[in-house]
N, C-alpha and C positions, 0 to 999 in steps of 0.2 A: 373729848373727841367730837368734834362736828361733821356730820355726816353728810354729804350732795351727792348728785349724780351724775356733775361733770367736771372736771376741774380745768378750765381754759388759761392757757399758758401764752400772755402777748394779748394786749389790745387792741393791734393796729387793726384794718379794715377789715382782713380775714377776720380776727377774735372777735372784734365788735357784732358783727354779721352774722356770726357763729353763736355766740352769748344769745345775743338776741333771739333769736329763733326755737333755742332751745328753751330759753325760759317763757315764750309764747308756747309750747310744746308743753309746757306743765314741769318744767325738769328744774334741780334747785342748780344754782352752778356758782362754783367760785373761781374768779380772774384772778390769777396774779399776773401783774406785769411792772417794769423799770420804763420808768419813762424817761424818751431820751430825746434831741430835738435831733439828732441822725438817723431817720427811718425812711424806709421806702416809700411809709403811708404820707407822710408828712412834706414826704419832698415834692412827690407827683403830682403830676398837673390834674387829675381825676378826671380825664375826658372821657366821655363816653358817645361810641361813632359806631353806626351800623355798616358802612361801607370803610374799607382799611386798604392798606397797601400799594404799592405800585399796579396791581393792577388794577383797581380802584375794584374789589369784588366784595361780596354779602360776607359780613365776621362770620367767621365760626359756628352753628347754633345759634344763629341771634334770634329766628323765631320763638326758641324756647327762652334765651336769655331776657330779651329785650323789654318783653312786656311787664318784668317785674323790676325794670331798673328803677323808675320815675315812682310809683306805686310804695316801694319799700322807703328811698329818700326821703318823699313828702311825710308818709309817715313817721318815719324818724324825727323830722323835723318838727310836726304837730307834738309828737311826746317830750321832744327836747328845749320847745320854744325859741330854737336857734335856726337863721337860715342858710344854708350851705349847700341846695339844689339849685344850679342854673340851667335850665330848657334854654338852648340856644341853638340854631340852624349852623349847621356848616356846610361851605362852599366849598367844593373842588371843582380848582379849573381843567378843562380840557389841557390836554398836550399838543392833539394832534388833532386834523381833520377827520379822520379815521375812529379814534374814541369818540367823537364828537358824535358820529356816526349813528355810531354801537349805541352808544347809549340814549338815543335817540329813540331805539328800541324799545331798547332794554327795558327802559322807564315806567314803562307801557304794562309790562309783565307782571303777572300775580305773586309771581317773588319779590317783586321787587316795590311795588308799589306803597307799601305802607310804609318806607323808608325814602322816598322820593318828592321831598316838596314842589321840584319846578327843575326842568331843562333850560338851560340860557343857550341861545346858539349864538349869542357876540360878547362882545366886553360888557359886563352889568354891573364891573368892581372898580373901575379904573378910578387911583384917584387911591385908591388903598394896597390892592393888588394889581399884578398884569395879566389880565385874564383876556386876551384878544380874543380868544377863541370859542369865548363863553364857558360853560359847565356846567356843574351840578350843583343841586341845593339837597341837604339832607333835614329830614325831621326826625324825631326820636332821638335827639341827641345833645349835648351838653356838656358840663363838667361839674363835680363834686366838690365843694372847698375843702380838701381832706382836712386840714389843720384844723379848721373849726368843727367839719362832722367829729372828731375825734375828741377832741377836748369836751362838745358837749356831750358824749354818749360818756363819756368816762364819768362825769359830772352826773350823769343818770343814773349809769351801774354804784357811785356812790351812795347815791342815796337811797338806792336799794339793798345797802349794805352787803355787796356781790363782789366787788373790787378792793383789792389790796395791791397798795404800791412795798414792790419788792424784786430782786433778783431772784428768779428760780433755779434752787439748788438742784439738780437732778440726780446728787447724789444722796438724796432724801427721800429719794424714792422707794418705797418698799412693796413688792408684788404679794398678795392678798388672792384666797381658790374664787372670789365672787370680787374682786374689783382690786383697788390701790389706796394705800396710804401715802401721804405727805405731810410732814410733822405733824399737827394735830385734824387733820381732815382727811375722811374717807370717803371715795371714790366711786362709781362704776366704772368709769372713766377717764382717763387723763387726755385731752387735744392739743397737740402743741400749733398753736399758730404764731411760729415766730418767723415770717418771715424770711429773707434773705438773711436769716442766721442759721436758718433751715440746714443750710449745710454744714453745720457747725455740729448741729445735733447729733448726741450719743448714741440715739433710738436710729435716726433716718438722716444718718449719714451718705448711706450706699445709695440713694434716691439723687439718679442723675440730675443733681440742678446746675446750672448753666448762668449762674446770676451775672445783670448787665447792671452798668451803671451807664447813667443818663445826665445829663446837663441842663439845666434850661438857663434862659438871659428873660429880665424882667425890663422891657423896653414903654420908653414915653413918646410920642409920636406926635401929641398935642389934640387927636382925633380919635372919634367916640366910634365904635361900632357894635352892635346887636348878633355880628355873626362873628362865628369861630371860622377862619380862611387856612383850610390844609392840604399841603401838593408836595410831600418832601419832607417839610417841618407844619407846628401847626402854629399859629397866630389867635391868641384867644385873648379876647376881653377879659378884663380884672381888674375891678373899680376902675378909675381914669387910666388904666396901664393896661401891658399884654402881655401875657406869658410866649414865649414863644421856646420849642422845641422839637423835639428830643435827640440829644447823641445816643449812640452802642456801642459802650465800651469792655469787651468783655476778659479786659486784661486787668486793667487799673479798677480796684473796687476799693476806692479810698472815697469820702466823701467829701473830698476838698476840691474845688471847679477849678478848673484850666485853661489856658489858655490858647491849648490844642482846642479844650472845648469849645470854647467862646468865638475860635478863629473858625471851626466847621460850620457854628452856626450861623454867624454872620455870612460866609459864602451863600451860603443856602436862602437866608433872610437876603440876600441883596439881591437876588433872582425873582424872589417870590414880589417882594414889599414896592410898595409905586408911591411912598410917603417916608418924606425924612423921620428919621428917628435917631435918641438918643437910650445908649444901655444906663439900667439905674442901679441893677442887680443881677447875681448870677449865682447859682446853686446846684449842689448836685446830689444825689440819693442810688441807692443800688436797686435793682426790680429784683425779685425771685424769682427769675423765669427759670423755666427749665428743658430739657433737652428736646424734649417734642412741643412743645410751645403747649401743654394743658395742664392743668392742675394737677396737684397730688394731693388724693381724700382716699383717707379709709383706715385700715387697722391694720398695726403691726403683726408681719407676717404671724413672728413667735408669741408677742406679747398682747395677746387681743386686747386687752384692756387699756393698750396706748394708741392716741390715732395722730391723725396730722391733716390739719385744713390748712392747705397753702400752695403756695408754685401757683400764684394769682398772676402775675407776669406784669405786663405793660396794660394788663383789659382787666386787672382787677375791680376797677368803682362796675364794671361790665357784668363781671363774672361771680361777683360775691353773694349778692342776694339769692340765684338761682342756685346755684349750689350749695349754699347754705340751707336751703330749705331742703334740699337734694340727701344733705349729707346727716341732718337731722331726722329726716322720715328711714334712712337708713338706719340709727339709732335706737329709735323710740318704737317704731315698727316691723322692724324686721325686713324691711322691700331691699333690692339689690340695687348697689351702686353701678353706675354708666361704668363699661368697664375702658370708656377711653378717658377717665380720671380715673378710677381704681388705682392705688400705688401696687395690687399685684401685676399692674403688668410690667413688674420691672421686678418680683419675685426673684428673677434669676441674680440678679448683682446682689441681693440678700445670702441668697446660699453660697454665691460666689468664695465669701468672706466670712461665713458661720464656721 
């Protein structure tokens, strides 16, 4: 019998993130996870944007998030000798003369400034985008190659002899008065980060998740650019290509692209894009988001000894590393989790169903 103190369930970004932290934490931990080329991690564009949405406003938390996105990647990357952080500036253009305005301000603001590279007040893109009205430049921001961070972190965990490729049986599970068994290794704890299978799960099933699937189109344009261009969908550089997307599908969670897909994005890509282009590829992957758009970390209601890092969403390459370290000082130290990720606030659909 092999004895740890974590046993992490799924590699993708959450487990990775998760593994990681906890064995910088002092903790021994064993991965099992099935590798499969249909995951969330594998399919997403890994962009990371401190300004989001239609109304072009500050993510979520990003003062806490933010500072440890760039920090944690490079690192990873120094231990893995593989590169998979790209620092890249994104443009959003103005709509109106009105945001133009605002943000004019805005820019200006102690909130807001350490995410704010430059105000354009005309066209500064023409020629890639249609941006007449000028816009914004964002800094602190980028994308993650997830296929490559993944492969090489696995490739780590291997050789730290921490990683086992396999399906996890969960009905191998055996509940222990000081922790868990799983065929021949014991426990303190079991975390499942599996993902948009999340809902799938025996444990945290009742946990409202909302999973979307997304689309992206890999397009050739024959032109190079340094910035990621987002008003709608995003347009990001990848090697001589661009990734451009994302749909929200929260009906079809199949991971085979469409041509509803392909037809929304194009719409959207012939408004934005001011450069002919040709599609090369088109792909599609499920997010775990969930019903309030935040994560779900913490310990089962009945079964303290199982937890769940996941419900990363659409901002997971975002949201991984701070809560990771978040949900590990919870662990290891005893501190209380944010309780706008805690999965007890959703306690009641637990008893709902006990």
């Amino acid at each position: 019998m092999t004895t740890v103190d974590v046993i992490i369930v799924g590699q993708g970004l959450a487990g990775t993130t998760l593994s990681y932290y906890l064995m910088q934490a002092g903790c021994r931990v064993q991965i099992f996870n099935r590798s499969k080329p249909e995951t969330a991690s594998r399919a997403a564009a890994g962009l990371y944007n401190p300004v989001t949405g239609r109304k072009m406003v500050k993510t979520w938390r990003a003062d806490d998030i933010f500072p440890q996105i760039e920090p944690f990647y490079r690192e990873m990357e120094s231990l893995t000798g593989q590169k998979f952080l790209y620092s890249l500036p994104i443009y959003r253009p103005f709509l109106t003369n009105a945001e133009r305005s605002d943000w004019s301000s805005q820019a200006v603001q102690p909130d807001y400034q350490p995410y704010i590279a430059k105000v354009y007040q005309q066209s500064s893109f023409s020629g890639f985008i249609h941006d007449p009205l000028g816009g914004i430049l964002l800094r602190q921001s980028g994308y993650v190659d997830l296929p490559t961070f993944l492969s090489a972190t696995q490739q780590y965990f291997r050789e730290q002899a921490v990683y086992q490729e396999e399906i996890f049986d969960v009905t191998r599970i055996r509940f222990e008065n000081s922790g868990i068994q799983y065929k021949d290794y014991r426990a303190r704890w079991l975390i499942f980060c599996d993902g948009s299978d999340g809902y799938r799960n025996a444990f945290f099933h009742w946990l409202p998740y909302r999973p979307v699937k997304g689309e992206i189109l890999l397009i050739d344009t024959g032109k190079k650019s340094n910035i990621v261009f987002n008003r709608g969908i995003f347009i990001m550089p990848f090697a001589d290509l661009y990734k451009v997307g994302s749909t929200y599908d929260h009906q079809d969670l199949t991971f085979t692209p469409t041509e509803k897909g392909r037809s929304i994005l194009e719409e959207k890509l012939n408004k934005l894009i001011d450069m002919p282009y040709r599609v090369v590829d088109q792909w599609a992957g499920v997010r775990p988001a969930t019903q309030d758009r935040r994560p779900f970390i913490g310990l089962h209601p009945y079964h303290k000894t199982l937890g769940i890092f996941g419900g990363l969403g659409t901002k997971g390459v975002s949201l991984a590393p701070y809560f990771a370290q978040h949900f590990v000082q919870f662990l290891t130290k005893n501190t209380s989790l944010d309780q706008e990720i805690d999965i007890h606030r959703f306690e009641r659909f637990y008893q709902a169903i006990s």
